[in-house]
Structure formats: C-alpha cells, structure tokens
C-alpha positions in Angstrom: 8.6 22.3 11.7 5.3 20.3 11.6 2.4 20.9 9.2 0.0 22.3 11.4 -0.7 26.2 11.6 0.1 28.1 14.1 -2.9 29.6 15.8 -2.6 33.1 18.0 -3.6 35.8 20.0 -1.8 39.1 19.4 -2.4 42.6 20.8 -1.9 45.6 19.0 0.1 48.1 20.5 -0.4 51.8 18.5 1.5 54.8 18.8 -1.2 56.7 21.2 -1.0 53.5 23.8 -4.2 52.2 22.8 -4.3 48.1 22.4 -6.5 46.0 19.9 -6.0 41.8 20.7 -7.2 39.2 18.1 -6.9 36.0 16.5 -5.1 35.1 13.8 -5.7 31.3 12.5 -3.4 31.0 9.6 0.0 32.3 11.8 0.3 35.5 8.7 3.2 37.6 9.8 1.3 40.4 7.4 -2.1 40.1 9.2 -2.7 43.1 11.7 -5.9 42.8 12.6 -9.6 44.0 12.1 -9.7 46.5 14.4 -12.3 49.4 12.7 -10.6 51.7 11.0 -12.9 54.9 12.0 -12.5 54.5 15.7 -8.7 54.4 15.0 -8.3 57.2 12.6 -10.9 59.8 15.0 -7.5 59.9 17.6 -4.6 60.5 15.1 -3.8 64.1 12.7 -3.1 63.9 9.6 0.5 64.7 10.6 0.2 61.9 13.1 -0.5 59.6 10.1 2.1 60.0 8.0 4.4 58.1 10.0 3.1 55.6 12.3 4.6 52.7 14.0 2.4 49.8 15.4 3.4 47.1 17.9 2.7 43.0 17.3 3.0 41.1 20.0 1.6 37.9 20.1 0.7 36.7 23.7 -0.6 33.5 23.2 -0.4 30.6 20.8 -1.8 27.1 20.4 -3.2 24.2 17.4 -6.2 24.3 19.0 -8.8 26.8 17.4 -11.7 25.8 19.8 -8.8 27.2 22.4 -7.8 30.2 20.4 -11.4 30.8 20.3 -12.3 30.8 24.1 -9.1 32.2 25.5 -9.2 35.6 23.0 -12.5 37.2 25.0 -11.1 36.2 27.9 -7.5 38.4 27.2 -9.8 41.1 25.7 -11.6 41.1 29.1 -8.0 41.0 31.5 -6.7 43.4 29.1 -9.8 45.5 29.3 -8.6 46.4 25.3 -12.8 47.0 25.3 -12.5 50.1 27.1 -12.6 53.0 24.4 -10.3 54.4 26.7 -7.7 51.8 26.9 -8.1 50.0 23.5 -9.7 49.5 20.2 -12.0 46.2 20.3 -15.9 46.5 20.3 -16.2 42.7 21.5 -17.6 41.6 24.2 -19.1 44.7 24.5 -17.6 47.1 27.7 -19.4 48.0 30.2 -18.1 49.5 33.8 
C-alpha cells in the first residue's frame, strides 16, 4: 500500500431510506459524515433511536482532492440526496 490517502465519496444509507453523500479526505473508517443532526432526528421516535443501523457505502474514490471536490456535487445532484424527500444534504441547495 502506498502513502498516499485515500480520498472518497460515500452515501449514507439510514434506516427510513433517506441518503446523505460526502467526502471524506483522510479514508477514516469511523467518519460518517456531517449530515445535520436536527433534520435527521425530526424523522425517527425515540423508540426508533434506540437501535439504529446506518449504511456506508463508498461510491467513488480517488488521490485527487481537486477531483473528490468536483465530482461530490455532482453525485449529490444524480442522486438527488438534496431532496428533503429523498435525502439529508442541504448542498447545492434543491430546487424542483
């Protein structure tokens, strides 16, 4: 393995369906994002939270941050993870 870190894009899969993608630049297998917390928590009980399950899937990787940097808007665009309906990011902001 070389010295370089791993760049990627992941998406967030939680339990209600709903997607958050972001970067990560320094390839942390503990790193789940910075999706806001209150527009998560408004769509789960209590009950719900007590045991929850999310989904890491990382759908693209590269060395190149300038390339990590253009290509997540672009997923967050095709995956539409903008739409408060469909996922959890705020960025670029949706509009229909």
């Amino acid at each position: 393995m070389d010295d370089r870190t791993r760049k990627v894009i992941y998406r967030i899969t939680y339990p209600n369906g709903k997607i958050y993608i972001g970067k990560d630049l320094t390839d942390s297998i503990n790193y789940f994002g910075s999706a806001e917390s209150k527009h998560i928590a408004k769509d789960f009980s209590k009950a719900e939270r007590n045991d929850f399950t999310i989904r890491k899937e990382i759908i693209f990787e590269s060395d190149d941050t300038k390339e990590i940097n253009a290509i997540e808007s672009k997923l967050i665009l095709e995956h539409r993870s903008n739409n408060p309906e469909i996922g959890y990011n705020q960025w670029p902001k949706f509009s229909e």
